[in-house]
N, C-alpha and C positions, 0 to 999 in steps of 0.2 A: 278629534276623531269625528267623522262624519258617518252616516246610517244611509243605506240603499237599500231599497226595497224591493226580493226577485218576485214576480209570481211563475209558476212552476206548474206541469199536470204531476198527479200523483205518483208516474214513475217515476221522473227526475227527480223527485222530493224522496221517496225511498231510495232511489240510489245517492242522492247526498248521504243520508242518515247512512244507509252500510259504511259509506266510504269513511264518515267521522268515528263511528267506532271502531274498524278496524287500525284506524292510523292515530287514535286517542288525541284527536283535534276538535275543534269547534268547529260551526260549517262558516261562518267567518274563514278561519283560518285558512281550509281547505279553499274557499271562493277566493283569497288571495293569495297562495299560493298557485291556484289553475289559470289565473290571468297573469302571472309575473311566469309563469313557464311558457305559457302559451305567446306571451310579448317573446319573448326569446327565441321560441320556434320562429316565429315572424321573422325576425331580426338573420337566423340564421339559414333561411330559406333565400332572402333575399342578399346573405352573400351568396350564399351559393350559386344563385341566378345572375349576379356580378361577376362572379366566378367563370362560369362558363362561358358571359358574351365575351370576356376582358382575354379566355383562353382561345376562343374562335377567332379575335380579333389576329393575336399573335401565331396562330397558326394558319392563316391568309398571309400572313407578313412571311414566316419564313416556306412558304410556298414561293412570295413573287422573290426572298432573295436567291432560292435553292433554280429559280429558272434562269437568273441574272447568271447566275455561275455557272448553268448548264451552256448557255450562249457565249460563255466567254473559253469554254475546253477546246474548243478546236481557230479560238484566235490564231493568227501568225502560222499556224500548221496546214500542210502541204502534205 
């Protein structure tokens, strides 16, 4: 196990301490459960932003194929 050392002003340091007694953790504990949630948020913000180029993507697509098909309605027809 390895040791990190925060420095902190004295609000964040009292709001550690509320947050360890309410939830009857150590501020260890709490400091690594706030980085492995916060890695997570990360992780799920950045699909989400996958998400959305990868459905802009597909929704340009079925735009050029819904005009393909709009130019093909009055083929042969008179």
């Amino acid at each position: 196990m390895h040791t990190l050392t925060l420095k902190t002003d004295d609000t964040f340091y009292e709001m550690i301490g509320d947050m360890v007694k309410k939830l009857g953790i150590t501020k260890s504990e709490l400091i690594r459960r706030s980085l492995i949630h916060y890695r997570e948020s990360l992780a799920e913000e950045q699909l989400k932003e996958r998400m959305k180029i990868a459905s802009a993507k597909v929704r340009l697509h079925s735009l050029e194929i819904n005009r393909e098909l709009d130019d093909t309605l009055s083929d042969g027809l008179s």
